[in-house]
N, C-alpha and C positions, 0 to 999 in steps of 0.2 A: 504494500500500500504506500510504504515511504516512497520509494523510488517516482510510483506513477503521480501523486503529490506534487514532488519536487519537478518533476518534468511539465507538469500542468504551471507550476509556479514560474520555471524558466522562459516558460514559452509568453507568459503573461507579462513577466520584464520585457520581452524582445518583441513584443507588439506592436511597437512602432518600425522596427525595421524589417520584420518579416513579414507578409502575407497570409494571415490566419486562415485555416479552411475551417468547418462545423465538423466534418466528419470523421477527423481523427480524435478527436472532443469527443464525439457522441460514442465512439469505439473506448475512447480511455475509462469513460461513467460508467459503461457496462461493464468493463472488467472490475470497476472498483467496487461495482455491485456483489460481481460473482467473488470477489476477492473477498467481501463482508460476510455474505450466505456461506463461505465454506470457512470463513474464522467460526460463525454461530454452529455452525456445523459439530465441529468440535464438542461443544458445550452439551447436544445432544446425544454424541457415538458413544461416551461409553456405558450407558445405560443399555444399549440395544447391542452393541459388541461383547459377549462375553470372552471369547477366544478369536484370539486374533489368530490371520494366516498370513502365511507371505506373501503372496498374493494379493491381499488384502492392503498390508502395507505399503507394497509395492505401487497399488492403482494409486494410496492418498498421496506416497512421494511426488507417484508421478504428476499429479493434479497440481502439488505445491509448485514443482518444477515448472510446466507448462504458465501456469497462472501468472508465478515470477517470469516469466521471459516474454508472455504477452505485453506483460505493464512495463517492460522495461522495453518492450520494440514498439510500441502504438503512438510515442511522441519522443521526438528527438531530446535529447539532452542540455543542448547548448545551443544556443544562436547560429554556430556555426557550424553545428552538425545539420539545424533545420533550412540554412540557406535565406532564397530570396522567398520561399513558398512553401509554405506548411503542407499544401496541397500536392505539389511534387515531389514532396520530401517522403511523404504517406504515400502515394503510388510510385515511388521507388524504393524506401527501403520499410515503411511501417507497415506495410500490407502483410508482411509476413508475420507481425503478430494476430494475424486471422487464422493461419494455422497451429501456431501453439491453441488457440481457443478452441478449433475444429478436436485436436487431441485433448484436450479439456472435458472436451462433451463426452467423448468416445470412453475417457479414464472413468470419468464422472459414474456412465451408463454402467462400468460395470461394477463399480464400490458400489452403487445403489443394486443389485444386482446379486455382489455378493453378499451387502448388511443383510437383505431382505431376504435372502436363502439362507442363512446364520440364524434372523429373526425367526422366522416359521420353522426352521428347525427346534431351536429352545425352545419352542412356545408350543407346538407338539408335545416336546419329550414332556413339556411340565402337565402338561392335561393328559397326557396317557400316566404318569405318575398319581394323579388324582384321582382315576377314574380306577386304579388297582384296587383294592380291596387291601384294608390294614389287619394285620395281624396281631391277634391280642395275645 
C-alpha cells in the first residue's frame, strides 16, 4: 500500500510538468482496494483455516507477490520515470501491472477454493462427530 501511496503522491508533485491521464489512477484505486480486502482478509483466515497446506501458503505468497508488483508497476515512481505523459508512460511500461492483477485473480480463485474445501471439510467431520452416538 506504501509504495502505491507514494507513487500517487509523486505523481501529484509533478502535475504540473507531466501530463496526467485518469486511467492509471482509476487502475492504482482498485489495487488499493484489493490491497485492503486481502489485508481484512487476514483478520478472517484463521478462524476458517484450521490446517494449513502448502499449497495453500503458496497461492497467499503468491497473491502478496502479484499485489506488490501490480502497485508498484500501475504509476511511475518519479517525474522522470513518468516522462512528458502519464498516459504513455501507462501504455508502455504500467500496463503490465494488469497482468500481475490477471494472476491475482487466478491465485485468489484458488485460496478461495482451497479455504472452502478445508471449510466443508471440518464442518462435515464436526456434524458427523455429532450425529455419533456417545458412549456412556
Amino acid at each position: 500500500m506504501t509504495r502505491l501511496i507514494l507513487s500517487v503522491v509523486h505523481m501529484h508533485i509533478a502535475r504540473r510538468a507531466i501530463r496526467l491521464d485518469w486511467i492509471p489512477f482509476v487502475w492504482a484505486l482498485n489495487i488499493f482496494f484489493l490491497l485492503m480486502q486481502f489485508s481484512w482478509m487476514f483478520v478472517e483466515l484463521e478462524p476458517i483455516v484450521e490446517k494449513w497446506s502448502f499449497g495453500l501458503f503458496l497461492a497467499l505468497l503468491g497473491v502478496v507477490l502479484t499485489l506488490f508488483t501490480a502497485s508498484a508497476l500501475v504509476l511511475p515512481n518519479t517525474k522522470e520515470q513518468a516522462g512528458d505523459s502519464l498516459q504513455e508512460w501507462f501504455e508502455r511500461d504500467g500496463r503490465y501491472s494488469l497482468l500481475f492483477l490477471t494472476a491475482y485473480a487466478l491465485l485468489s480463485s484458488y485460496r478461495d477454493w482451497e479455504t472452502d474445501r478445508k471449510s466443508t471439510r471440518l464442518n462435515s467431520s464436526h456434524s458427523a462427530k455429532s450425529r455419533m452416538p456417545s458412549s456412556a
